[in-house]
N, C-alpha and C positions, 0 to 999 in steps of 0.2 A: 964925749959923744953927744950929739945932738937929739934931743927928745922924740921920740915918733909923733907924728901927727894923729890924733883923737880920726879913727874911720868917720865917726860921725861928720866931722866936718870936710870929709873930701866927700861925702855921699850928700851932705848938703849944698859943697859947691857947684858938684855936674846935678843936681835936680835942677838950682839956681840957671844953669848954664841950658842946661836941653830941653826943660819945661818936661811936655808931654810927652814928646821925642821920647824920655829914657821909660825901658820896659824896663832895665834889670839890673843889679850887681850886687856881682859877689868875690869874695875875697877868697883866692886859691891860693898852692901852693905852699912853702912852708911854714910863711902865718899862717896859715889856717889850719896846717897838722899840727899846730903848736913845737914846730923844731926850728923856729929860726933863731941866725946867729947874730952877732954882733954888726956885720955885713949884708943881712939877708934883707931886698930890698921887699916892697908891698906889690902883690902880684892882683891885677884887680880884671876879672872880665866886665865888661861893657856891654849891655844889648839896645841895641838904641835906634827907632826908625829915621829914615833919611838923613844916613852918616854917608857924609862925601864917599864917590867911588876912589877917588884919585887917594892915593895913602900918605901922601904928606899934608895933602889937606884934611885928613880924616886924624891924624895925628896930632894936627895942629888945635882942631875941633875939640878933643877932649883932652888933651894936656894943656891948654891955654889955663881955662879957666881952674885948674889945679894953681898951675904958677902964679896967675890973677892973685889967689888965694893965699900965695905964699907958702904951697902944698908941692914941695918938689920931688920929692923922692917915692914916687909911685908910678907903677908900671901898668898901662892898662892894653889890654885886649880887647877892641870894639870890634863888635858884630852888631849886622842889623838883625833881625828875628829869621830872615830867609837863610841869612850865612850863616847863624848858628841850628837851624833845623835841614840845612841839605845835605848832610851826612851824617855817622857818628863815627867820630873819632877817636883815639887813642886818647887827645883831652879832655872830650865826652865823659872817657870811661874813669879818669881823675878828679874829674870834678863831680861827677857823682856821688865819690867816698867823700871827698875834701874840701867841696868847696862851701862856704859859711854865706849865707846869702843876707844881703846888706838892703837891699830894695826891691822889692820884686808884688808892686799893688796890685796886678792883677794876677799873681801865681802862675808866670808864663817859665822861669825859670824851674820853677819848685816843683810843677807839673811833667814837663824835660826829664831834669833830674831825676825822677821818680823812673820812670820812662827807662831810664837807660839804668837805675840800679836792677831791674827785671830783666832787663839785658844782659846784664852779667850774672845773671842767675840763668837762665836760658840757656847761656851757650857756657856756663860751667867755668868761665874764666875767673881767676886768682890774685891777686896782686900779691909782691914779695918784694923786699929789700933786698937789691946788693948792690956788693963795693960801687958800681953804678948809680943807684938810684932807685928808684921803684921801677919794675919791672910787670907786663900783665903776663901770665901763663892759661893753657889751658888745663884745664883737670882730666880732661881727655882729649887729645888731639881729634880736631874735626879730619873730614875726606879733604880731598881738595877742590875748588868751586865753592867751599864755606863762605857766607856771606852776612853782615848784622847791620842791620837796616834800622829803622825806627817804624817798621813793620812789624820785625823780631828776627830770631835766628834762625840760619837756614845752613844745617849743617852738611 
């Protein structure tokens, strides 16, 4: 089996690659809950200003300079800072509990994340394992029209 790559050197080769470009990463998924398998590959989000719109050039933009590196078996998630704050989502609410932050010099992530763990205090939701996966619950079902913003909850 082939060695995992040291994070540190794929967070030194996208700083290398995007300059000031890169706000954020962090390592999610199940490296970062400490369950990965023999197969489980490296799950990484991205926040990075003026990432192509187009997604194969946006693709090409930060898996290049991975492969440059000789860093191949890692999956990344880019967002710019608008596409990671114009909703929260369902991976908002995993990477809250999970996600292990690798760069983040101005606390643009850490701040977020912060953000959306009161979120899920707020609106009383759960996470839980099954034969599926992690799953979110509520602890009490909201009415319906429930809505969770990066305002807060509105049940």
């Amino acid at each position: 089996m082939e060695e995992p790559t040291p994070l540190s050197q794929v967070v030194e080769a996208l700083i290398a690659a995007l300059g000031s470009d890169l706000v954020a990463l962090a390592l999610f998924g199940s490296q970062a809950r400490g369950e990965a398998g023999e197969d489980s590959d490296v799950d990484l989000l991205l926040i990075a200003r003026s990432l192509p719109q187009n997604p194969f050039e946006r693709r090409r933009r930060v898996q290049e300079p991975l492969l440059e590196a000789g860093i191949p078996s890692v999956s990344v998630l880019a967002r710019t800072p608008e596409e990671f704050t114009a909703d929260v989502t369902p991976l908002h609410l995993d990477l809250a509990v999970d996600a292990v932050i690798l760069y983040d010099p101005e606390g643009f992530l850490a701040e977020r994340l912060e953000r959306v763990r009161q979120l899920i205090q707020e609106a009383g939701l759960v996470r839980r394992r099954t034969a599926h996966g992690w799953v979110w619950w509520w602890r009490e079902q909201p009415r319906p029209g429930w809505s969770l913003t990066w305002e807060g909850f509105r049940p």
